[in-house]
Backbone as ProteinMPNN parsed JSONL, in Angstrom:
{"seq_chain_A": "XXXXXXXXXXXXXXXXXXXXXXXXXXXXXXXXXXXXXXXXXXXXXXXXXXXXXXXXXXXXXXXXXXXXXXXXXXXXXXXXXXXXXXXXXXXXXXXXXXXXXXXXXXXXXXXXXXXXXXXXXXXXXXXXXX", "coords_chain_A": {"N_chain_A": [[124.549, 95.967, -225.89], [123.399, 98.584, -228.191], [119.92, 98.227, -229.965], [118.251, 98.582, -233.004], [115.497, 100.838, -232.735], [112.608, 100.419, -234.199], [109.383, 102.661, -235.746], [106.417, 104.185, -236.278], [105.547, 107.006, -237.739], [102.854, 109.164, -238.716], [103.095, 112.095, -240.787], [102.241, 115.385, -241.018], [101.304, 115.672, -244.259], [99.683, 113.867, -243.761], [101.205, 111.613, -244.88], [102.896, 108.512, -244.076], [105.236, 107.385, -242.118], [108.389, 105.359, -242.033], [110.429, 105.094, -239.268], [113.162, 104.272, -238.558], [115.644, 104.227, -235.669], [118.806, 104.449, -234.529], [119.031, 105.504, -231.753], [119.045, 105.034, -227.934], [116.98, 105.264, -225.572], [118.296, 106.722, -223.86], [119.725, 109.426, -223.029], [121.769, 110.472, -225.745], [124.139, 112.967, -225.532], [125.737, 112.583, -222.893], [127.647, 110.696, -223.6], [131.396, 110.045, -223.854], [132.905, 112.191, -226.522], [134.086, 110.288, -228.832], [135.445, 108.344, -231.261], [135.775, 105.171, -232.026], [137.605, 104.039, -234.196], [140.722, 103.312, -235.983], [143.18, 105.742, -237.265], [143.853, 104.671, -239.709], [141.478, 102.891, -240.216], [139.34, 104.711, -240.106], [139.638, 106.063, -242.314], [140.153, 103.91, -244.191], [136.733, 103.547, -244.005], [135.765, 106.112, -244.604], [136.476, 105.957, -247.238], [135.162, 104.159, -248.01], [132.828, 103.842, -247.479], [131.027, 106.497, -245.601], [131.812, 108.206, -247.759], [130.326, 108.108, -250.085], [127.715, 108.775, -248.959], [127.552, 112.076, -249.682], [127.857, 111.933, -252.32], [125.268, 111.055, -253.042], [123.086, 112.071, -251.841], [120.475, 114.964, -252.035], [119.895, 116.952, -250.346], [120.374, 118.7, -247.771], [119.607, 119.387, -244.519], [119.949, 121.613, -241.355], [119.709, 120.371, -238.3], [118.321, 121.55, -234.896], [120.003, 120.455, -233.28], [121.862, 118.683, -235.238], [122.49, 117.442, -238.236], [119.979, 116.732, -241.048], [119.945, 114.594, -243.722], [118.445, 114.713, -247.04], [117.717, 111.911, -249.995], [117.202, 110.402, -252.521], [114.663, 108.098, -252.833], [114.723, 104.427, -252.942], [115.531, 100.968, -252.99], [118.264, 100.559, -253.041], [119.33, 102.938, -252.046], [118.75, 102.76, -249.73], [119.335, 100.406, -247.976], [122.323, 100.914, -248.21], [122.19, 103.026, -246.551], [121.498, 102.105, -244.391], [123.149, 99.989, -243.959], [125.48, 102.047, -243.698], [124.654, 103.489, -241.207], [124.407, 101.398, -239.446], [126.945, 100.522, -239.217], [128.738, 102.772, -238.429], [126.901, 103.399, -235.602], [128.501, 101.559, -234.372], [131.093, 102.504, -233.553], [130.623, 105.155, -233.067], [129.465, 106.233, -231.031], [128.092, 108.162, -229.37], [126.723, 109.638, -231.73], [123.59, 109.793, -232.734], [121.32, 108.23, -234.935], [118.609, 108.512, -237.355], [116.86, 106.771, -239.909], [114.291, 107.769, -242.275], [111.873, 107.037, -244.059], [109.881, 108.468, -246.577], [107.201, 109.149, -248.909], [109.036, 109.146, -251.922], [111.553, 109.755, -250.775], [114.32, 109.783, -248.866], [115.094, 110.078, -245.611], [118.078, 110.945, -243.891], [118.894, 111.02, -240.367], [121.167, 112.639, -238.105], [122.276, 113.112, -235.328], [123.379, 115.117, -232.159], [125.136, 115.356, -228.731], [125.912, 119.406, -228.931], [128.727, 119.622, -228.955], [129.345, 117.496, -230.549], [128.933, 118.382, -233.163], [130.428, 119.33, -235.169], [131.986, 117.039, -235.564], [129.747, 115.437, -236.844], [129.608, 117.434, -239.014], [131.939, 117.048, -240.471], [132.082, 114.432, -241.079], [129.742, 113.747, -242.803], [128.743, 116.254, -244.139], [127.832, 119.462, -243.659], [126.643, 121.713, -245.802], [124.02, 123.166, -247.567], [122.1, 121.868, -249.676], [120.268, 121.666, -253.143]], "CA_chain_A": [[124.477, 96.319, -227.295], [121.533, 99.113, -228.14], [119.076, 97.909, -230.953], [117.143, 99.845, -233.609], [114.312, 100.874, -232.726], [111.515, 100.878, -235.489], [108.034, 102.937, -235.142], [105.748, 104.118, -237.558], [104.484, 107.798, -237.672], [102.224, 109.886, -239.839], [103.394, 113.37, -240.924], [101.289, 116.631, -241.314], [100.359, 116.024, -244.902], [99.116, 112.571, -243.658], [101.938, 110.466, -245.53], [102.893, 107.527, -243.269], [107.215, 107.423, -242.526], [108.971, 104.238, -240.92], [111.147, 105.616, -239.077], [114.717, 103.289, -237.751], [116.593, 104.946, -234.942], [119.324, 103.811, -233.533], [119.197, 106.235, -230.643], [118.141, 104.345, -227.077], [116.276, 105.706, -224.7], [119.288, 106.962, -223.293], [120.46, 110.514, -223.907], [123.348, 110.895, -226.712], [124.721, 114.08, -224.906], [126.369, 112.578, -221.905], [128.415, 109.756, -224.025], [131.877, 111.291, -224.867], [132.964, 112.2, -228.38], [135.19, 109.617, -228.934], [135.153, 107.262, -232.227], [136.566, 103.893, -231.684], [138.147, 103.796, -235.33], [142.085, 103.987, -235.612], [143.514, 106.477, -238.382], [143.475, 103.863, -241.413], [140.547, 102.325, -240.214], [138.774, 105.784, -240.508], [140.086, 106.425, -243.432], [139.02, 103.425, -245.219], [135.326, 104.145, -244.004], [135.315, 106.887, -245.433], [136.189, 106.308, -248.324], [133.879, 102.886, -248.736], [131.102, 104.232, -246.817], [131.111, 107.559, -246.224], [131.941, 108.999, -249.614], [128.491, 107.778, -250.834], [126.633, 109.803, -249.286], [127.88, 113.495, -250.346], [127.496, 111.975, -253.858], [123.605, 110.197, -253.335], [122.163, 113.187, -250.98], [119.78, 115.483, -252.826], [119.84, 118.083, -249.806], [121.159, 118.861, -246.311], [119.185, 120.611, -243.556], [120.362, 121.777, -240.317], [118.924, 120.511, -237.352], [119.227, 122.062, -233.556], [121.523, 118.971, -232.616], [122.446, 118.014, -236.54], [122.073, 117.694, -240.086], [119.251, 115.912, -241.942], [120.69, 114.497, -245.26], [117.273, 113.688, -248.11], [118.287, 111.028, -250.936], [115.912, 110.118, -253.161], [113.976, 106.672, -252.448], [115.008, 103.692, -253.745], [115.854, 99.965, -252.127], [119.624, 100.65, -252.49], [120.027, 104.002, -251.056], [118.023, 102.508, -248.505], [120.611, 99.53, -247.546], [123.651, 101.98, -247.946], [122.122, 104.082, -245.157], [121.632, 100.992, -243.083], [124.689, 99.77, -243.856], [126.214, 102.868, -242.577], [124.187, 103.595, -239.523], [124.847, 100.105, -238.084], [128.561, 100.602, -239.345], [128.681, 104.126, -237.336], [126.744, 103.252, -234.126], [129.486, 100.492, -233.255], [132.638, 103.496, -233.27], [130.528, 107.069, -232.706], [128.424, 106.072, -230.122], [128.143, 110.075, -229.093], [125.88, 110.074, -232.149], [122.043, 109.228, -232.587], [120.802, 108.097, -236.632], [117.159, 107.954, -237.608], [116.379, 106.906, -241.315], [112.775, 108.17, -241.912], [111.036, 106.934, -245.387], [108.566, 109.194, -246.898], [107.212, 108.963, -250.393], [110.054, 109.684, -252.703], [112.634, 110.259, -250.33], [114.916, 108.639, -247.383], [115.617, 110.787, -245.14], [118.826, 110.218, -242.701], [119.246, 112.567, -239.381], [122.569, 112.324, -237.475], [122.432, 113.999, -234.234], [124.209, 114.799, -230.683], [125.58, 117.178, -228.296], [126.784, 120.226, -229.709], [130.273, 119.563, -229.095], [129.854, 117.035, -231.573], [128.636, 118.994, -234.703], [131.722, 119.185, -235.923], [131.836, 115.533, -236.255], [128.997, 114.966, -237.936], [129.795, 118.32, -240.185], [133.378, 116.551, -241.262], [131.541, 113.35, -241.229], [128.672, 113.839, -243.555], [128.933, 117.674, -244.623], [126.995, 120.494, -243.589], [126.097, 122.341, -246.993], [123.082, 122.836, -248.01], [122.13, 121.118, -251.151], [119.588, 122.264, -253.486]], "C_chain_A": [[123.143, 97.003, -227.572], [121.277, 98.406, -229.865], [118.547, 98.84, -231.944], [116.075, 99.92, -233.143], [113.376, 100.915, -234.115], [109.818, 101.212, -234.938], [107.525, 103.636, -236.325], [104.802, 105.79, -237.019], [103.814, 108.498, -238.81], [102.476, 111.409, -239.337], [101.859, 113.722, -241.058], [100.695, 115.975, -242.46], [100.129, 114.107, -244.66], [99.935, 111.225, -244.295], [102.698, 109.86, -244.034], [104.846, 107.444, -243.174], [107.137, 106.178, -241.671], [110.074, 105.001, -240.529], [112.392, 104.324, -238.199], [115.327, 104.268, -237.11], [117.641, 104.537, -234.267], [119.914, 104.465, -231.804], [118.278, 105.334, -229.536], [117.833, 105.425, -226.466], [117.136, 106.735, -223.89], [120.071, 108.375, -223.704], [122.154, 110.028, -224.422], [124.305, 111.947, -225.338], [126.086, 113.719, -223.581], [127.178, 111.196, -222.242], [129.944, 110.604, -224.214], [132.514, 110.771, -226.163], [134.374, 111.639, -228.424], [134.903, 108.729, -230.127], [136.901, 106.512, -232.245], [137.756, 102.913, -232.958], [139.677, 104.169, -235.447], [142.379, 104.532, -237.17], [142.814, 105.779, -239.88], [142.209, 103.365, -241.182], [139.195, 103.743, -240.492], [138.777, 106.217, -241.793], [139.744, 105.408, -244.891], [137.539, 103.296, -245.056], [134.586, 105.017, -244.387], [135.307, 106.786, -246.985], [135.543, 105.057, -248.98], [132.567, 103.372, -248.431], [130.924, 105.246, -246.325], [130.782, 108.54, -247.376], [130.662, 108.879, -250.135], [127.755, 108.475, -250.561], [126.645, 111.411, -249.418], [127.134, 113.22, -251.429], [126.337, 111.38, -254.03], [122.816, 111.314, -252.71], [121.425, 113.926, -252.36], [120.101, 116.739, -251.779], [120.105, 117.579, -248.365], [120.328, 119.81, -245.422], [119.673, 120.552, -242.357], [119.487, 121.661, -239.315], [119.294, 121.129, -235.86], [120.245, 121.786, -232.989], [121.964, 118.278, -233.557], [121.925, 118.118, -237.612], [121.034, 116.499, -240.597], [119.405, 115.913, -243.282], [119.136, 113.587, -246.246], [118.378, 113.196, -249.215], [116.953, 110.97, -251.526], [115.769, 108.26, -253.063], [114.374, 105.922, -253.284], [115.799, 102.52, -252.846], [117.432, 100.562, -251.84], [120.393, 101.16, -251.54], [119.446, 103.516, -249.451], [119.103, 101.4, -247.264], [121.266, 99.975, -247.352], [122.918, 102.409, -246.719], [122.092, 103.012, -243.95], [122.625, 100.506, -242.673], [125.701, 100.992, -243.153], [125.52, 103.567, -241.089], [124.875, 102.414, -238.581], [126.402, 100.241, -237.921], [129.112, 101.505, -237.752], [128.307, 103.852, -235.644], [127.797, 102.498, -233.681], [130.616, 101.92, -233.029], [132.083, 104.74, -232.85], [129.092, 106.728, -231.828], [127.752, 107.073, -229.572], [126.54, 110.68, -230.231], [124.391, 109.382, -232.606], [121.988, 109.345, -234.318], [119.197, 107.914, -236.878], [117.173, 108.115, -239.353], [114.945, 107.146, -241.374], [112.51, 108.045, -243.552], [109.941, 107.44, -245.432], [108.654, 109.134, -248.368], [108.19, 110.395, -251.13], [111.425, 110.354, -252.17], [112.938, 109.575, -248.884], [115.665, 109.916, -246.704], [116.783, 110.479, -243.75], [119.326, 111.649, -241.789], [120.33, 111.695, -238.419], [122.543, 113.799, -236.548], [123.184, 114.011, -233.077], [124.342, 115.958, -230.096], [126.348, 118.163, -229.134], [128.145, 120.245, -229.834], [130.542, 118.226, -230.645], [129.131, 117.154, -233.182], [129.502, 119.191, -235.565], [131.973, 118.062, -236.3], [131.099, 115.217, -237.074], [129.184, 116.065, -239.391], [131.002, 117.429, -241.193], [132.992, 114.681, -241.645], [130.61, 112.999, -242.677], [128.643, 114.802, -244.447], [127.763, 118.534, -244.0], [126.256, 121.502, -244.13], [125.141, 121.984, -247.646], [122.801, 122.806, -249.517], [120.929, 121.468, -252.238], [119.246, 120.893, -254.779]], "O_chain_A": [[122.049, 96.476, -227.372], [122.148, 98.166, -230.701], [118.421, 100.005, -231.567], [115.492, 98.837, -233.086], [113.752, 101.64, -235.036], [109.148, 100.535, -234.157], [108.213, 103.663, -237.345], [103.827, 105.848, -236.27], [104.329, 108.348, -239.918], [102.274, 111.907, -238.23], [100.829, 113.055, -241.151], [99.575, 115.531, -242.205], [100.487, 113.286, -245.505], [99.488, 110.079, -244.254], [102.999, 110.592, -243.091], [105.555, 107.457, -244.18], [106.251, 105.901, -240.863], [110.71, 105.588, -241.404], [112.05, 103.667, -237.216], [115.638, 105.258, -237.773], [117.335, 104.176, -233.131], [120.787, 104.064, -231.035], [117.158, 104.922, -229.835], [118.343, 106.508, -226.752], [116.523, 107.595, -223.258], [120.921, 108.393, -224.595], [123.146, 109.546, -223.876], [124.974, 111.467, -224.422], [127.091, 114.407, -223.404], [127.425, 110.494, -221.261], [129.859, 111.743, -224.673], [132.643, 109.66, -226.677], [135.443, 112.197, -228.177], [133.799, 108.214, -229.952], [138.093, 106.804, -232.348], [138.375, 101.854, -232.85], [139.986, 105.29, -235.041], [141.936, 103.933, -238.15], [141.913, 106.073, -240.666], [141.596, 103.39, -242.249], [138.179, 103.464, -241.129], [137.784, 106.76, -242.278], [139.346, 105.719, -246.014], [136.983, 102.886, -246.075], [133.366, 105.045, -244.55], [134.507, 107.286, -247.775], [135.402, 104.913, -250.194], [131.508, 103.279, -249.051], [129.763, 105.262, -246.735], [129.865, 109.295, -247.701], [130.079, 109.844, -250.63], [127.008, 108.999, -251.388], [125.564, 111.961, -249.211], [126.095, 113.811, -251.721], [126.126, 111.051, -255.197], [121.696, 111.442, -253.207], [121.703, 113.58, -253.508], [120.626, 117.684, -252.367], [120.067, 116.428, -247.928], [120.405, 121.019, -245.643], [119.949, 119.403, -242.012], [118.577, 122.478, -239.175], [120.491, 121.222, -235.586], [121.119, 122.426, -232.405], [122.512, 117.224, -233.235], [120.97, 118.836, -237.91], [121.413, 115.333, -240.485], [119.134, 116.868, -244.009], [118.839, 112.393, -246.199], [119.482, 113.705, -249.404], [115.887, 111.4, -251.086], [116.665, 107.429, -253.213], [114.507, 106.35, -254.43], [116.633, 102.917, -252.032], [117.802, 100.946, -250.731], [121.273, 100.782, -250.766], [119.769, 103.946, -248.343], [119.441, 101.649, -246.106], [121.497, 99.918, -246.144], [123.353, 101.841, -245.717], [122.587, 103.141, -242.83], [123.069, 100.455, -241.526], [126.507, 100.792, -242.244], [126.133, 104.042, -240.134], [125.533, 102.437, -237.54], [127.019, 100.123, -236.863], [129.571, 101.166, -236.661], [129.078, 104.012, -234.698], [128.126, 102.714, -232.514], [130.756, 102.134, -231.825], [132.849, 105.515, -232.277], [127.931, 107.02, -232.113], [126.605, 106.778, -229.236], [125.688, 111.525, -229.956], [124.433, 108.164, -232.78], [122.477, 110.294, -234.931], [118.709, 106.894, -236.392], [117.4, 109.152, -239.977], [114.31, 106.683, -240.427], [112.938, 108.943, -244.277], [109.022, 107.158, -244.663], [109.696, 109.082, -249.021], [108.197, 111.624, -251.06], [112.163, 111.144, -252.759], [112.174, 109.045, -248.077], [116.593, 110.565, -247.187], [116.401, 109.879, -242.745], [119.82, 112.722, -242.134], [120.312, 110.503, -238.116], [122.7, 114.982, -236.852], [123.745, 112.946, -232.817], [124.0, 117.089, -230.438], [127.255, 117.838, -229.899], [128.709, 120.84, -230.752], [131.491, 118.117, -231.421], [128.906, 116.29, -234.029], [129.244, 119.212, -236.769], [132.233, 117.937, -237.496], [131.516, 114.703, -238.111], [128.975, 115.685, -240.543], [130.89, 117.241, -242.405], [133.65, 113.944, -242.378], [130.87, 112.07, -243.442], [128.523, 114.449, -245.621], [126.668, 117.974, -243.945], [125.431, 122.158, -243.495], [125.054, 120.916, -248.251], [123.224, 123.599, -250.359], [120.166, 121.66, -251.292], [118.371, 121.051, -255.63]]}, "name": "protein", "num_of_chains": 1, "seq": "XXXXXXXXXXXXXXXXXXXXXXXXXXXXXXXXXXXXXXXXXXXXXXXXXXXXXXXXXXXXXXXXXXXXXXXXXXXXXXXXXXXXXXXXXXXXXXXXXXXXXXXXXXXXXXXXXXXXXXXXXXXXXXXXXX"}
């Protein structure tokens, strides 16, 4: 069973992030893209846990290997994202989560091999948010 990791770095303009990952040591890339969820069981995940975050995001950026979704800070959104990382790592093992707190914003990155960008696109969304 992998763990979160938790580590603590300081950005450029010197603000301090915790960062939670649940990526091990272990490259993503060579897992395959398989989620362990059957139809309905997908289907109500999305729409308990999931769905939330389209409608809590503030913005979407594209990273080389996935999308980084900002929210704006606040205990709750903070739980929800935990709540769905831990949810996620048990069925999409393929993909890597880091929540990263910085003042006034939670930032959650969902990454992997490129074959599975499409997952996380239909997963999360890929549109950038303004």
């Amino acid at each position: 069973m992998k763990t979160a990791a938790q580590f603590i770095i300081a950005t450029p303009a010197l603000h301090v992030a915790l960062v939670v990952s649940s990526a091990s040591s272990s490259n993503t890339m060579n897992v395959p893209i398989i989620c362990t969820l059957t139809g309905p069981e997908l289907a109500e995940r999305k729409r308990t846990v999931l769905d939330t975050v389209p409608n809590a995001q503030v913005r979407t950026y594209r990273l080389a290997n996935g999308y980084a979704y900002e929210f704006p800070a606040g205990r709750e959104v903070l739980e929800k994202l935990k709540t769905l990382v831990a949810l996620e790592r048990q069925c999409c093992q393929f993909l890597a989560f880091s929540i990263i707190e910085i003042p006034k914003k939670i930032r959650l990155e969902v990454t992997g091999s490129p074959e599975a960008l499409a997952v996380i696109e239909d997963l999360f969304g890929s549109a950038d948010k303004q």
